[in-house]
N, CA, C and O atoms as a printed pandas DataFrame, in Angstrom:
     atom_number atom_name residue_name chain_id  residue_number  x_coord  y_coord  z_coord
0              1         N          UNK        A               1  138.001   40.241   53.688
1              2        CA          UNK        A               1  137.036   39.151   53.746
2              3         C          UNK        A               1  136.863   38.510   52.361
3              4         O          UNK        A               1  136.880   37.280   52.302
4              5         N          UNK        A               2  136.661   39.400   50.983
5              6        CA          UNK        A               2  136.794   38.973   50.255
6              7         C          UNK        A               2  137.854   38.122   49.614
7              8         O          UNK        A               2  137.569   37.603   48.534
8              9         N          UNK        A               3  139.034   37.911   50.136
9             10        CA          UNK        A               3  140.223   37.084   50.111
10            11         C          UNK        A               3  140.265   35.498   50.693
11            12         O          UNK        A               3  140.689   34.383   50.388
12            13         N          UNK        A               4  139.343   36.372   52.001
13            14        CA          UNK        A               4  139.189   34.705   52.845
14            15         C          UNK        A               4  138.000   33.954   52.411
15            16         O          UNK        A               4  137.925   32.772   52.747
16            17         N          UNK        A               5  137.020   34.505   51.677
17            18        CA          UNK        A               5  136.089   34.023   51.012
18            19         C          UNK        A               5  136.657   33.137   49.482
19            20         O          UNK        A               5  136.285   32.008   49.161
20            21         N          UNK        A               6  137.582   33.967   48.750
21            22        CA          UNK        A               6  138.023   33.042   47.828
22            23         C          UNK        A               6  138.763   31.487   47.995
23            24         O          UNK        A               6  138.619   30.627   47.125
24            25         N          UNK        A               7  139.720   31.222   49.467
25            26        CA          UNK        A               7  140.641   30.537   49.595
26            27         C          UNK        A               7  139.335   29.379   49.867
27            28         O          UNK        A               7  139.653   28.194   49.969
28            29         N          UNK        A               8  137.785   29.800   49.985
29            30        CA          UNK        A               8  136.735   28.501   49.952
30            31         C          UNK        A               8  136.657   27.655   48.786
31            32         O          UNK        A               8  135.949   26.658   48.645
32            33         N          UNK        A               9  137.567   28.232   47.867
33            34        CA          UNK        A               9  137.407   27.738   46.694
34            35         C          UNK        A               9  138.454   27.153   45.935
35            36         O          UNK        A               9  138.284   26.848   44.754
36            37         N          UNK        A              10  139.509   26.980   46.525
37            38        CA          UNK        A              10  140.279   26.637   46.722
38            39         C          UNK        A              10  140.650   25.291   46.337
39            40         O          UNK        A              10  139.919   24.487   46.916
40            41         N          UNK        A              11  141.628   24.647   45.472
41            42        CA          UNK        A              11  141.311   22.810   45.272
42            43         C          UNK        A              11  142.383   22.204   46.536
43            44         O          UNK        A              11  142.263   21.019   46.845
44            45         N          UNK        A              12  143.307   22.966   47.165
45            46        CA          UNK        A              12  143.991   22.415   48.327
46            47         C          UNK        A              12  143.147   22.352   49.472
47            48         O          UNK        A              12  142.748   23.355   50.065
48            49         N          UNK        A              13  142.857   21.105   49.806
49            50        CA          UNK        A              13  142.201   21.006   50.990
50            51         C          UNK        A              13  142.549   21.880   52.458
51            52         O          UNK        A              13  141.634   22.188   53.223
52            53         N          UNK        A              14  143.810   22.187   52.704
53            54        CA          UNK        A              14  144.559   23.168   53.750
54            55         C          UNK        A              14  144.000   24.664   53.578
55            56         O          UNK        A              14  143.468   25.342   54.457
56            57         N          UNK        A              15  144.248   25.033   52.206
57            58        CA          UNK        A              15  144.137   26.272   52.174
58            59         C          UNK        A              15  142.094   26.203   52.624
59            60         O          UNK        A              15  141.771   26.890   53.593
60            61         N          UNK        A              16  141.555   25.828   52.284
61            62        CA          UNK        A              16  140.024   25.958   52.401
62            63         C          UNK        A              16  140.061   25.713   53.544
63            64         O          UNK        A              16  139.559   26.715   54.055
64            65         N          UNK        A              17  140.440   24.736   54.676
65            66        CA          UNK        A              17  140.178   24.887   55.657
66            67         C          UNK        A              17  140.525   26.173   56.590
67            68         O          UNK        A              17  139.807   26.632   57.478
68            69         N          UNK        A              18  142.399   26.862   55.975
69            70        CA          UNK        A              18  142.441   28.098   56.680
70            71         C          UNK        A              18  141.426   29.359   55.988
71            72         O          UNK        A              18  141.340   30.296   56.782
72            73         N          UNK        A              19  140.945   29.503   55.195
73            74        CA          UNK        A              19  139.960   30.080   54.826
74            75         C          UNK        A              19  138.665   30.130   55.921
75            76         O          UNK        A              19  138.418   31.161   56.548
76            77         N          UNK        A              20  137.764   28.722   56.092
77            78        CA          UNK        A              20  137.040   28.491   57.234
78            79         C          UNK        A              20  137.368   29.426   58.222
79            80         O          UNK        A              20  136.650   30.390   58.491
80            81         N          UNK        A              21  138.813   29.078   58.966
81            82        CA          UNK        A              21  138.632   29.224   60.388
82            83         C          UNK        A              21  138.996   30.386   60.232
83            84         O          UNK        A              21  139.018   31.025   61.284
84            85         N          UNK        A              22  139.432   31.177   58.930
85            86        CA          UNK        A              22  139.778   32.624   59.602
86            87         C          UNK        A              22  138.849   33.500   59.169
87            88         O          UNK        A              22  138.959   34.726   59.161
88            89         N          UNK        A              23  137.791   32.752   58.753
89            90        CA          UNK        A              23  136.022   34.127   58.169
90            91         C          UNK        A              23  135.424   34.181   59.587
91            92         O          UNK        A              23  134.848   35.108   60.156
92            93         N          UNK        A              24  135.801   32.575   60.124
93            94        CA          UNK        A              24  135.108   32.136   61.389
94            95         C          UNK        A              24  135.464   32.951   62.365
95            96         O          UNK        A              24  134.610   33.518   63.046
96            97         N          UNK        A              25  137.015   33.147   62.600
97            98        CA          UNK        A              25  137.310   33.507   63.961
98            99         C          UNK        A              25  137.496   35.279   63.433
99           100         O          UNK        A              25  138.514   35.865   63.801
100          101         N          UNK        A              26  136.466   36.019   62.584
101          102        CA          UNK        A              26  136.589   37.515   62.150
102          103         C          UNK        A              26  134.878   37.364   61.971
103          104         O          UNK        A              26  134.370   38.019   61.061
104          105         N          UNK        A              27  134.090   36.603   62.732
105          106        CA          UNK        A              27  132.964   36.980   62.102
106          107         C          UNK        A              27  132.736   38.012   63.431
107          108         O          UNK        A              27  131.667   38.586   63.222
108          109         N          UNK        A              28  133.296   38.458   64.666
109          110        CA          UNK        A              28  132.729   39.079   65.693
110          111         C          UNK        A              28  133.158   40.773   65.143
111          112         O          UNK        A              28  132.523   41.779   65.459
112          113         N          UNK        A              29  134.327   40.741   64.304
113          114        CA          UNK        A              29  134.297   41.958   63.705
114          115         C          UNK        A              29  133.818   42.440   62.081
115          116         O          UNK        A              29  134.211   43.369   61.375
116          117         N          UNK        A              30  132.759   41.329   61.841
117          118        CA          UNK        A              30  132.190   41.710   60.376
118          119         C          UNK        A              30  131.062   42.668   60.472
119          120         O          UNK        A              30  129.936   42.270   60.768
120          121         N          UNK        A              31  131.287   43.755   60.264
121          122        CA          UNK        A              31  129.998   44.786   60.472
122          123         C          UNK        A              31  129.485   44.971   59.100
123          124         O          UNK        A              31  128.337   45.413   59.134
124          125         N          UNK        A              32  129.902   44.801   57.991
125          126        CA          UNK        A              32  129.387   44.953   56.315
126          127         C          UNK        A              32  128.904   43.983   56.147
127          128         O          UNK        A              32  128.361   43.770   55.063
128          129         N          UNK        A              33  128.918   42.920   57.263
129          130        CA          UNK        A              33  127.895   41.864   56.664
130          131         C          UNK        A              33  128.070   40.988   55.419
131          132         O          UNK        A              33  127.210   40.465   54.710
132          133         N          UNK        A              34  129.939   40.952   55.305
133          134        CA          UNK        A              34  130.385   39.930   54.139
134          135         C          UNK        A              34  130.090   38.374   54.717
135          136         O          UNK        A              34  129.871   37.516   53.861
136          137         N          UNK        A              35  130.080   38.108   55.661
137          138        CA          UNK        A              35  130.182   36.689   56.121
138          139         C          UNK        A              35  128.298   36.357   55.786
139          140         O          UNK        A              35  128.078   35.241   55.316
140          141         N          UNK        A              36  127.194   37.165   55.991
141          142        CA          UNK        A              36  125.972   37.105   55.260
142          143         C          UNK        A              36  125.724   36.867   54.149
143          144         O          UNK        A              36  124.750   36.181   53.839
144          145         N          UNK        A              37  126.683   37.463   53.150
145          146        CA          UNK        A              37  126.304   37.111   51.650
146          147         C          UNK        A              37  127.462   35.782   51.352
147          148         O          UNK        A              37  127.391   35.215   50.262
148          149         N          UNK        A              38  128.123   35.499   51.995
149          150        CA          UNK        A              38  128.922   33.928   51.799
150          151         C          UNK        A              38  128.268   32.873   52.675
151          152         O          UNK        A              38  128.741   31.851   52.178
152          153         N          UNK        A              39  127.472   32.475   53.674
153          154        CA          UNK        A              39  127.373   31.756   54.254
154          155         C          UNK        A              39  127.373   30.656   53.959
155          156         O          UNK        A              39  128.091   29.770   54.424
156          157         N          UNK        A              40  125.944   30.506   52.521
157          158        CA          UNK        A              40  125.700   29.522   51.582
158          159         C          UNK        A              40  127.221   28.734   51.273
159          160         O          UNK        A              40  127.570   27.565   51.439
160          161         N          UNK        A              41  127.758   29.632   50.882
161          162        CA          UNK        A              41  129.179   29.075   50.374
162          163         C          UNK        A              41  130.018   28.339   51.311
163          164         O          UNK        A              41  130.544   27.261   51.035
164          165         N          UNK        A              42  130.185   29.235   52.954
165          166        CA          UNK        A              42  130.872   28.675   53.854
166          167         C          UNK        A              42  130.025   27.053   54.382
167          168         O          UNK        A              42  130.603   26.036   54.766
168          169         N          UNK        A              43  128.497   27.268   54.231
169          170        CA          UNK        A              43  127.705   25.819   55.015
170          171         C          UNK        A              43  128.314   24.771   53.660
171          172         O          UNK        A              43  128.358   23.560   53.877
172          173         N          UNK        A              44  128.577   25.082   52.866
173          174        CA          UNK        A              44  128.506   23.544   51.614
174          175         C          UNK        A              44  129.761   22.952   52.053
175          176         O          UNK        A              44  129.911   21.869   51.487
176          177         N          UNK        A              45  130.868   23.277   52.957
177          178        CA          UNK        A              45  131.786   23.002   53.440
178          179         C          UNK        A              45  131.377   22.100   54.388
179          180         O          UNK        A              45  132.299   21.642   55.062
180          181         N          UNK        A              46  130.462   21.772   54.602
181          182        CA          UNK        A              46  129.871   20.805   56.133
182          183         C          UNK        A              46  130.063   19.563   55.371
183          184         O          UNK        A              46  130.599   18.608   55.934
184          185         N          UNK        A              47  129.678   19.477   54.138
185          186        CA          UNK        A              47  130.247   18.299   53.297
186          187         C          UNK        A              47  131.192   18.218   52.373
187          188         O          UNK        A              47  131.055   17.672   51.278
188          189         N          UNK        A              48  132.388   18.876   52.872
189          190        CA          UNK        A              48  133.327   19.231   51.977
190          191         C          UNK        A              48  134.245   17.599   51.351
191          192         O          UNK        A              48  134.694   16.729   52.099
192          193         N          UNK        A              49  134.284   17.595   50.373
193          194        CA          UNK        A              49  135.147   16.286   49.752
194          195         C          UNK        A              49  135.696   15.683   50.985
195          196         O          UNK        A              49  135.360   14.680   51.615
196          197         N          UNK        A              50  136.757   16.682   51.188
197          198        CA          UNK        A              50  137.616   16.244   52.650
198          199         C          UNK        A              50  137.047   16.294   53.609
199          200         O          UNK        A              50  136.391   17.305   53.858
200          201         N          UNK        A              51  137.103   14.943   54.725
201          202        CA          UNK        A              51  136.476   14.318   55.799
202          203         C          UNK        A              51  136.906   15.874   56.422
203          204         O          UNK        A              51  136.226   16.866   56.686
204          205         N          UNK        A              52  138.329   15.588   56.517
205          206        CA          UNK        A              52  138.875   16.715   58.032
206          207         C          UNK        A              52  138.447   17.997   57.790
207          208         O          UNK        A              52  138.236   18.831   58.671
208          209         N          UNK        A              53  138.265   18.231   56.162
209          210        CA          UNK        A              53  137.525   20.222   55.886
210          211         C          UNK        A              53  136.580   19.883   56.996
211          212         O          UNK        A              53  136.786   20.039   58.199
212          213         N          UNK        A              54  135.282   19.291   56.292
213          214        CA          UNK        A              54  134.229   19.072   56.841
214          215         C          UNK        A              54  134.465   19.278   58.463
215          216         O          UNK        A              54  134.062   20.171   59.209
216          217         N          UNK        A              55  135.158   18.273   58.683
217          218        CA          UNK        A              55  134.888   18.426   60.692
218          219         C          UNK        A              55  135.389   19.869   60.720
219          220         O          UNK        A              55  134.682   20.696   61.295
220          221         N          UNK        A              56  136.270   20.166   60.288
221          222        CA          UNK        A              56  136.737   21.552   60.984
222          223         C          UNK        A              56  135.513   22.579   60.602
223          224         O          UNK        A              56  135.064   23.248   61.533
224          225         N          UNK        A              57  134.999   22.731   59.423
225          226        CA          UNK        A              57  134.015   23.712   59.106
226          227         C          UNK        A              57  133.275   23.381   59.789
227          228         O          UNK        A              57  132.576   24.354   60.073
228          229         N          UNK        A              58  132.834   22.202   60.471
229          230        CA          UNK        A              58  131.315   21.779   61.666
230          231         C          UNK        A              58  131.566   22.544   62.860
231          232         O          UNK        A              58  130.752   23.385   63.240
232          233         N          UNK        A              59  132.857   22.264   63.603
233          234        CA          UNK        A              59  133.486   22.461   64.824
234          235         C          UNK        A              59  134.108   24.473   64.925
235          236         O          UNK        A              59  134.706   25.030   65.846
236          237         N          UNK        A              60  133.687   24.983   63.736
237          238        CA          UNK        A              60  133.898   26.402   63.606
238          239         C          UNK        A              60  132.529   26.754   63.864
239          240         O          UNK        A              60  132.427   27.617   64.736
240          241         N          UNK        A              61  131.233   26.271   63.279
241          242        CA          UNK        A              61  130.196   26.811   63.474
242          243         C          UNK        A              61  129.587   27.689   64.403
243          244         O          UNK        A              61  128.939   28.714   64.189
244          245         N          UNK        A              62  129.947   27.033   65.666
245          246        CA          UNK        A              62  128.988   27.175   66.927
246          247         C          UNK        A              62  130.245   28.906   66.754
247          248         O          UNK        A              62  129.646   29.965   66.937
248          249         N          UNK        A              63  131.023   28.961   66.593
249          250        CA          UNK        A              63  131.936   30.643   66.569
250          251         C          UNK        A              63  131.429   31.608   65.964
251          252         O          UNK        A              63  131.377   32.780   66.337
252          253         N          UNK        A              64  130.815   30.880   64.464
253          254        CA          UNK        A              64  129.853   32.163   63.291
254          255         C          UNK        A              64  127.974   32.480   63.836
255          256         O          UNK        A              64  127.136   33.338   63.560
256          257         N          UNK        A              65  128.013   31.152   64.783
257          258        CA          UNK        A              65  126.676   31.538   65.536
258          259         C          UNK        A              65  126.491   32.103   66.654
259          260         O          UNK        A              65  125.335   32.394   66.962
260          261         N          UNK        A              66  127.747   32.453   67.690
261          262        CA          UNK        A              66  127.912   33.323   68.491
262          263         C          UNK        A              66  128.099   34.295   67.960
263          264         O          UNK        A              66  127.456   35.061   68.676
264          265         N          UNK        A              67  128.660   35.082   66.943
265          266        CA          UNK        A              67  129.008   36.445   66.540
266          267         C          UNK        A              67  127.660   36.668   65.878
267          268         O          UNK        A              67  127.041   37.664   66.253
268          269         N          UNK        A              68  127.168   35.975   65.048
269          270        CA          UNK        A              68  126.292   35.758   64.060
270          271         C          UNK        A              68  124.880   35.266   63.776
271          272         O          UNK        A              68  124.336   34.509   62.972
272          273         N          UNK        A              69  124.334   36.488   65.398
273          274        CA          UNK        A              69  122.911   35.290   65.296
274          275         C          UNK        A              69  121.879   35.203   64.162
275          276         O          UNK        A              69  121.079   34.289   63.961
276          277         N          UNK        A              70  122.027   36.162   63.566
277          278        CA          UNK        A              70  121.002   35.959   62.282
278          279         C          UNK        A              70  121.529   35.106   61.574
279          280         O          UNK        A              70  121.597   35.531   60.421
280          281         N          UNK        A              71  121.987   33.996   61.690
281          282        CA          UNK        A              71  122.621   33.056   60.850
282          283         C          UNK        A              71  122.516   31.841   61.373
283          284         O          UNK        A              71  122.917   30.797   60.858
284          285         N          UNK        A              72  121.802   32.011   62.725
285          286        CA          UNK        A              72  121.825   30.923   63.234
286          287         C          UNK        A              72  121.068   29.862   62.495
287          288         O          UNK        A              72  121.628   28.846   62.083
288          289         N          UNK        A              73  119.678   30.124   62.315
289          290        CA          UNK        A              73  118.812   29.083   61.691
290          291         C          UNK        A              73  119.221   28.742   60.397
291          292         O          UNK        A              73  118.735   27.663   60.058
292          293         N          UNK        A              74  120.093   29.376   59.358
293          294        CA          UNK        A              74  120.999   29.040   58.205
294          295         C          UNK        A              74  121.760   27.577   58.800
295          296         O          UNK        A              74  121.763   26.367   58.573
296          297         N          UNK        A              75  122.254   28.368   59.518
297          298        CA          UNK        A              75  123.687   27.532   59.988
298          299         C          UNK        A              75  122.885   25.888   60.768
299          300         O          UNK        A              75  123.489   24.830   60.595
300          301         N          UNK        A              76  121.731   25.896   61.463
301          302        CA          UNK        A              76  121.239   25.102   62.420
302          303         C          UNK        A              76  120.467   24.011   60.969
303          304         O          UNK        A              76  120.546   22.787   60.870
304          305         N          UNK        A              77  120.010   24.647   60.345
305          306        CA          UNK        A              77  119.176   23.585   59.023
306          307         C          UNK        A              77  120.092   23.063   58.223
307          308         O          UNK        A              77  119.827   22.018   57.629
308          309         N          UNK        A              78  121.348   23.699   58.057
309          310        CA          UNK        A              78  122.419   23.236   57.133
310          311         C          UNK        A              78  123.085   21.931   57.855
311          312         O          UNK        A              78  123.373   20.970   57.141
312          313         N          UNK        A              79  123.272   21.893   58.909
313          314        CA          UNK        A              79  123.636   20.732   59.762
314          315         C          UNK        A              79  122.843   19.699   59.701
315          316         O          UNK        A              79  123.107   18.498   59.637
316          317         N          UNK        A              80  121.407   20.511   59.739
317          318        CA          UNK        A              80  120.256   18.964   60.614
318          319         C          UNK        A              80  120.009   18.484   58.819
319          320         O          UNK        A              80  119.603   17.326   58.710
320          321         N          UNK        A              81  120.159   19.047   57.819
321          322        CA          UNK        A              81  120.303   18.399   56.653
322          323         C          UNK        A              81  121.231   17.776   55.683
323          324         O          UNK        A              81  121.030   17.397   54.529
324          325         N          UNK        A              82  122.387   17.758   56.485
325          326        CA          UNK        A              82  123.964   17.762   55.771
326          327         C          UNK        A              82  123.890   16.112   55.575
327          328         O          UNK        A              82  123.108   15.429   56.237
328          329         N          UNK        A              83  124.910   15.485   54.464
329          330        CA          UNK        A              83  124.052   14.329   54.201
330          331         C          UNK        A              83  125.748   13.884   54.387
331          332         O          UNK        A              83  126.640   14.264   53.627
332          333         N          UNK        A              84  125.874   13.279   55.199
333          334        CA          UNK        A              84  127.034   12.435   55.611
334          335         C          UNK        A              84  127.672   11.116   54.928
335          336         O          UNK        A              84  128.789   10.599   54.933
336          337         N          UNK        A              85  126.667   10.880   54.453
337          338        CA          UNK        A              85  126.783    9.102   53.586
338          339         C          UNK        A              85  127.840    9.383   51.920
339          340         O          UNK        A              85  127.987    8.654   50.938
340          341         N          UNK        A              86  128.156   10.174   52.112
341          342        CA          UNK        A              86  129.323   10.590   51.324
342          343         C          UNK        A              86  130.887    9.949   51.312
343          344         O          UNK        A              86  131.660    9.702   50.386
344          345         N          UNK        A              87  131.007    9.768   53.076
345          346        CA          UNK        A              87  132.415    9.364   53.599
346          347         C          UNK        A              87  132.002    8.136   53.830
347          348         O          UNK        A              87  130.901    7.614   54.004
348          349         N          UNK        A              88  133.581    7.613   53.783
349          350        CA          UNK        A              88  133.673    6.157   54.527
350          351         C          UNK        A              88  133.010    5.752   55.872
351          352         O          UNK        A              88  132.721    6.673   56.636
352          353         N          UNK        A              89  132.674    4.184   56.332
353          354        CA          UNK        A              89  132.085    4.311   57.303
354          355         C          UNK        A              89  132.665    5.033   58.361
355          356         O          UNK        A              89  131.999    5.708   59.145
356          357         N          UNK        A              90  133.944    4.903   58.407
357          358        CA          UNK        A              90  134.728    5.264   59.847
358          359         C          UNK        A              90  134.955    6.487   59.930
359          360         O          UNK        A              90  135.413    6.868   61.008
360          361         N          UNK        A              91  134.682    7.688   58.662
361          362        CA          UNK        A              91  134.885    9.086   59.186
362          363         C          UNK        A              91  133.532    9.021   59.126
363          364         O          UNK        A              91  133.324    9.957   59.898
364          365         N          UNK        A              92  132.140    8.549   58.730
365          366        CA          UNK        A              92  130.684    9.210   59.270
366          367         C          UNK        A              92  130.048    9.375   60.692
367          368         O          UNK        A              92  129.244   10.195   61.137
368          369         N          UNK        A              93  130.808    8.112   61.345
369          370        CA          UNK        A              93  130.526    8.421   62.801
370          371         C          UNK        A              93  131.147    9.399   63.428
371          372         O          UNK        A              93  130.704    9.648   64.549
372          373         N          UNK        A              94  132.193   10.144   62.988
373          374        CA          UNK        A              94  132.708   10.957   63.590
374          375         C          UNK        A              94  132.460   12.594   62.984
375          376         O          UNK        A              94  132.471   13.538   63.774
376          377         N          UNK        A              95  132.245   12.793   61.538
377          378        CA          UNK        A              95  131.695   13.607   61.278
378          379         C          UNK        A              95  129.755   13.906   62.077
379          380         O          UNK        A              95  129.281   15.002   62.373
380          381         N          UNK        A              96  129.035   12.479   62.221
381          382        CA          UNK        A              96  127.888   12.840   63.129
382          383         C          UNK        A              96  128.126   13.022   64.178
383          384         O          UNK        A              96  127.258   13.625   64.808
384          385         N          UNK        A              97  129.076   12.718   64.739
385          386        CA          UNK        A              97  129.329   13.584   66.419
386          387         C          UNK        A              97  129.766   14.749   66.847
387          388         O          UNK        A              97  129.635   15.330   67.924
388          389         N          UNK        A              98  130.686   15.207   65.160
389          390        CA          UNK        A              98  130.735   16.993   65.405
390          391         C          UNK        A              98  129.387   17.839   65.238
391          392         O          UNK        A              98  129.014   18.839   65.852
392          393         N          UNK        A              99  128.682   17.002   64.047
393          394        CA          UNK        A              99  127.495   17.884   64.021
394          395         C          UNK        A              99  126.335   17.630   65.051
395          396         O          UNK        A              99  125.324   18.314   64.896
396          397         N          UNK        A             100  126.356   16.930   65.850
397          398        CA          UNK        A             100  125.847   16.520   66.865
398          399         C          UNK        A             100  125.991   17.699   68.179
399          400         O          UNK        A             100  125.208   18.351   68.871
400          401         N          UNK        A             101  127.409   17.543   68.063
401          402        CA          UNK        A             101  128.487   18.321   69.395
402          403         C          UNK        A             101  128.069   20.346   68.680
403          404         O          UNK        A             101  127.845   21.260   69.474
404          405         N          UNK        A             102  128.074   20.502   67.477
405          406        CA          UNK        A             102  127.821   21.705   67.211
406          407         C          UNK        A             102  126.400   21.964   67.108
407          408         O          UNK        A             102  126.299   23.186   67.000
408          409         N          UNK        A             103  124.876   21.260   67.080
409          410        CA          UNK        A             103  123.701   21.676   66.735
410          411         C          UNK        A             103  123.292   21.990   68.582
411          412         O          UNK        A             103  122.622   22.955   68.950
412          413         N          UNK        A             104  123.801   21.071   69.401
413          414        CA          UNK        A             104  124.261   21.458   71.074
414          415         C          UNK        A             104  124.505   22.630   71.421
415          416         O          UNK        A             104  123.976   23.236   72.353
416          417         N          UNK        A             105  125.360   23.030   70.656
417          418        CA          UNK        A             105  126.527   24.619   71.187
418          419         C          UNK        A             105  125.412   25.429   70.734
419          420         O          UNK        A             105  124.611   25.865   71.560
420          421         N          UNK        A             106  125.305   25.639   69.654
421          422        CA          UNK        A             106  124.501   26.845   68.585
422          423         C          UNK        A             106  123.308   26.747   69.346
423          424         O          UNK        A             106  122.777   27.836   69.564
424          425         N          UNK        A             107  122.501   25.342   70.001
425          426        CA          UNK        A             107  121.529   25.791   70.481
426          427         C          UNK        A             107  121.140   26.329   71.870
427          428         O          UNK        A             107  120.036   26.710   72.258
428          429         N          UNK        A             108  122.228   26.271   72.479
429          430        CA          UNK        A             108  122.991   26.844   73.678
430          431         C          UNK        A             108  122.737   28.611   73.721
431          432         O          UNK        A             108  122.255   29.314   74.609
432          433         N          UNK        A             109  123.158   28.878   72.680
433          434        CA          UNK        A             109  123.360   30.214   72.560
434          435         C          UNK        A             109  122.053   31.109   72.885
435          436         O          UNK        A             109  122.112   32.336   72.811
C-alpha cells in the first residue's frame, strides 16, 4: 500500500491515476487501515491538475466508500467542496456530473 500511495505523487499523470484505482480497488482488503491515514492525500486528487485524474479519482470513490465506511463523510465533504472552476469550461460540466453521479452512489450505500 505504501507503494500505491507513493505513485499519488507522482508528476505522470497515468501513473497517479493507476495508483488511484489500485488503493481503490484493495480498499476491501485493507485491514491496517493504510488507505485511513492517506485519504487526505487520495481526496486532493478530486482536483487533480489533470481533468481525466480527477474524473477517474471521482468515479473510484463510491468503491473506497463501499469497503470504507468510516470514510464516507471524508470522502462525501471532499466532493460537495471540490472546487471545479479550475478546468476549462468543457471538462467542468463533466467533471460536475461525476461528482454528482458519485455523491448518488456513496449516498446509496
Amino acid at each position: 500500500m505504501d507503494r500505491l500511495s507513493d505513485m499519488l505523487d507522482n508528476d505522470n499523470s497515468y501513473i497517479r491515476t493507476r495508483g488511484l484505482t489500485l488503493i481503490a480497488y484493495n480498499a476491501k482488503w485493507d485491514k491496517n487501515y493504510k488507505i485511513d491515514e492517506i485519504i487526505d492525500k487520495y481526496l486532493k486528487h478530486i482536483t487533480d491538475v489533470k481533468p481525466i485524474t480527477a474524473r477517474q479519482c471521482i468515479k473510484l470513490l463510491p468503491v473506497i466508500a463501499k469497503d470504507k465506511p468510516k470514510l464516507r463523510n471524508d470522502i462525501l465533504s471532499a466532493l460537495q467542496k471540490a472546487n471545479i472552476c479550475i478546468y476549462d469550461d468543457s471538462m467542468q460540466a463533466l467533471v460536475y456530473k461525476d461528482i454528482q453521479k458519485a455523491l448518488k452512489e456513496i449516498q446509496k450505500l
